[in-house]
C-alpha positions in Angstrom: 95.7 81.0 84.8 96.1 84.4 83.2 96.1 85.1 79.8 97.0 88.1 77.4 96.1 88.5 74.0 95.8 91.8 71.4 92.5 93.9 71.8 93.6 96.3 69.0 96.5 97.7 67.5 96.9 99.7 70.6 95.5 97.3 74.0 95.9 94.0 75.0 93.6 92.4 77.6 94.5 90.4 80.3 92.1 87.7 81.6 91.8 85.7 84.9 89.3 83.6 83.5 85.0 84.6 83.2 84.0 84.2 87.3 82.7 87.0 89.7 85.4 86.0 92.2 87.6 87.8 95.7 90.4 86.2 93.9 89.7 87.9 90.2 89.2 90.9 92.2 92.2 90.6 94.0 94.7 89.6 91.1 92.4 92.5 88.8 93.4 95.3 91.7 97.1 94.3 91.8 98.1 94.3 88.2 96.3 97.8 88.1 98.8 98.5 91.1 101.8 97.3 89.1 101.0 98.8 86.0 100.0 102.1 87.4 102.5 105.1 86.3 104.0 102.7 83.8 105.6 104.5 80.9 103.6 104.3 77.3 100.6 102.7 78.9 97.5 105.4 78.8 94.9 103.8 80.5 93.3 100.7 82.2 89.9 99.3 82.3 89.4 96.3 84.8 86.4 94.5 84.6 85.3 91.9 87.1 88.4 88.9 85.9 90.2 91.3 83.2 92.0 94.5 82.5 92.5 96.3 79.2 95.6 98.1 78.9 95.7 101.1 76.1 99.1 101.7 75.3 101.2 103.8 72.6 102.9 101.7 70.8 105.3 104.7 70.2 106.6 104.3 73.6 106.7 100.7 74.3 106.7 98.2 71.6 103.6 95.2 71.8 105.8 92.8 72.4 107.9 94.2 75.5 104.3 95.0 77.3 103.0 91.8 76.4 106.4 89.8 78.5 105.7 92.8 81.5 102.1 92.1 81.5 102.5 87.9 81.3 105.4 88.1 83.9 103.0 90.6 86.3 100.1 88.9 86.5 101.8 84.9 86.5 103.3 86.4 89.9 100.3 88.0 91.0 102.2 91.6 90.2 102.0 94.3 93.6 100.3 94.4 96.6 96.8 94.4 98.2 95.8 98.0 98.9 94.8 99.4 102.0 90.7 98.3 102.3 88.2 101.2 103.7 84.8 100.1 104.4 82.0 102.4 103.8 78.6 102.2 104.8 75.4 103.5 102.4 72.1 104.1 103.6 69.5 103.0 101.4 65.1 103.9 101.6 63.9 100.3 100.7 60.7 100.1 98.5 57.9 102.3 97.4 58.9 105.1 95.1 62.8 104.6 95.7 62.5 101.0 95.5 59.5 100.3 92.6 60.9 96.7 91.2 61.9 95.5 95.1 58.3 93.4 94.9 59.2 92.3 91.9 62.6 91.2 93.1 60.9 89.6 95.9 58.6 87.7 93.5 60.9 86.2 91.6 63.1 85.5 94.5 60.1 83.8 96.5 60.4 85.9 99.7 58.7 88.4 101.2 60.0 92.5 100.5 61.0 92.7 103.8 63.6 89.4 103.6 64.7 90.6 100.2 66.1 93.8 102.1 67.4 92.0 105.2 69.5 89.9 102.4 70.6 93.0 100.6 71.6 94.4 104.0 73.2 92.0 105.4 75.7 90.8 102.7 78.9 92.8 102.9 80.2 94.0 99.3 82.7 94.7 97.3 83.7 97.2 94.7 85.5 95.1 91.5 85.4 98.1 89.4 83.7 101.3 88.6 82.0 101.9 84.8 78.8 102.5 82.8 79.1 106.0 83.8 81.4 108.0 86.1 81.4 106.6 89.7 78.9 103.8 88.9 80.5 100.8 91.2 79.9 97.0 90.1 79.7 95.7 93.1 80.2 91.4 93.9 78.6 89.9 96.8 75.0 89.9 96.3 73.6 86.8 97.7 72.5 84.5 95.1 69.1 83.9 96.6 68.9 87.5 94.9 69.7 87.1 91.4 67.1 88.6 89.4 67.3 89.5 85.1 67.7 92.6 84.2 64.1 94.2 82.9 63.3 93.4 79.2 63.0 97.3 78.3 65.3 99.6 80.1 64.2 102.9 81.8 64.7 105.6 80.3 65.9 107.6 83.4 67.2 105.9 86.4 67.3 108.5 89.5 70.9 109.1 90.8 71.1 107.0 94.1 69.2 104.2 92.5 70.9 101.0 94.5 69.8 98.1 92.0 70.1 94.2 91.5 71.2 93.1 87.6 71.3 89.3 87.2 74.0 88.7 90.2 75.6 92.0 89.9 74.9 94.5 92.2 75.2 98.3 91.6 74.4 102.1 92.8 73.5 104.4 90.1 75.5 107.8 90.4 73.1 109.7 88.5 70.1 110.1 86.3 70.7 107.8 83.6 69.1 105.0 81.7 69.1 102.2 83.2 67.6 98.6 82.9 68.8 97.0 86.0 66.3 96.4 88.9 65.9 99.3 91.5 65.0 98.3 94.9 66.4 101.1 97.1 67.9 104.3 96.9 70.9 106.4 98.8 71.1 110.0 99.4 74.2 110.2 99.2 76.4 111.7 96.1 78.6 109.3 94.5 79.8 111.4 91.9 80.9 115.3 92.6 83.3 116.3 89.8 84.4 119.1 91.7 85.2 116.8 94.1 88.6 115.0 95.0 88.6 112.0 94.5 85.5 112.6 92.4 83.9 109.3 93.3 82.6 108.3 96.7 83.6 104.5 96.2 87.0 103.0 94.4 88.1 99.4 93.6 88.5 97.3 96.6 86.2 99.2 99.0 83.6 97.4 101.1 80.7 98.4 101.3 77.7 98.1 103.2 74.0 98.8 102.8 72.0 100.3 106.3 68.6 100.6 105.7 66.9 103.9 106.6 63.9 103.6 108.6 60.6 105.4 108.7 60.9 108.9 110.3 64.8 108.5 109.7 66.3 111.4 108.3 
């Protein structure tokens, strides 16, 4: 069951309850669909089961967006959007990967399962945030789940493709950063001069290929 309830004087959040789900996902990606273009909304942040809408309240009154934005996502507002898969090679391990042991430890496998795991699960983007192009992706398999580190890193390489509790993720570039790294991709995932400006969007697939030795 949705709810929708004021974030401020100027957003309201809708919420499809607290679980990393295909079906938050789903119902998160059509309300952005419905509500995309709408007049006197500004902006929309979906998370993995919620969206904040930013509105101005000059344009369309908090009570008339809060009846659009129950009625939309009761019915499951919009369409599913086209899906495009897209397939990211990753160097496993060693100084692209340097917490994939610890991963492993905690996981009580070897390094080499962890990355047939990782590889094998198929993806998908929820939303993108933290910084510009950074993709929150859901489908990690749980045997996987490993905290966050206790101090983040000061500087996280851009590629980074890292494990935080069950979230997965794929730095875009340097950054801090205190999720586990166990890989890296050499591909860009953010060019601003580029359009679209980020390699993945909400709803992709994705898929990890691991880059073997001698591999360019």
């Amino acid at each position: 069951m949705a709810t929708v309830r004021p974030a401020s004087d100027r957003s309201l959040l809708v919420s499809f309850g607290q679980e990393i789900s295909e079906e938050s996902r789903r119902r998160v990606a059509r309300l952005c669909g419905s509500l995309a273009g709408i007049r006197g909304i500004l902006n929309l942040h979906p998370a993995y089961a919620s969206v904040l809408v930013d509105f101005d309240p000059r344009l369309r009154g908090r009570a008339e967006l809060e009846a659009l934005l129950r009625e939309l996502a009761s019915t499951g507002g919009g369409s599913d959007a086209a899906e495009r898969t897209v397939e990211i090679p990753v160097r496993y391990g060693g100084e692209y990967g340097p917490d994939l042991e610890d991963v492993a430890r905690h996981a009580g496998l070897s390094a080499g399962r962890v990355v047939e795991l990782h590889a094998s699960a198929e993806y998908r983007v929820h939303f993108l945030g933290f910084s510009p192009g950074f993709p929150y992706l859901g489908g990690l398999p749980a045997q996987l789940s490993t905290p966050r580190l206790a101090a983040p890193r000061t500087v996280v390489p851009g590629g980074s493709v890292a494990i935080g509790g069950s979230q997965a993720g794929i730095y875009p570039m340097d950054s801090p950063g205190g999720w586990r790294i166990i890989g890296r991709t050499p591909l860009r995932l953010f060019d601003a001069g580029a359009s679209p400006p980020a390699l993945l969007d909400m709803g992709d697939r994705v898929h990890f290929r691991p880059i073997r030795e001698g591999a360019r």
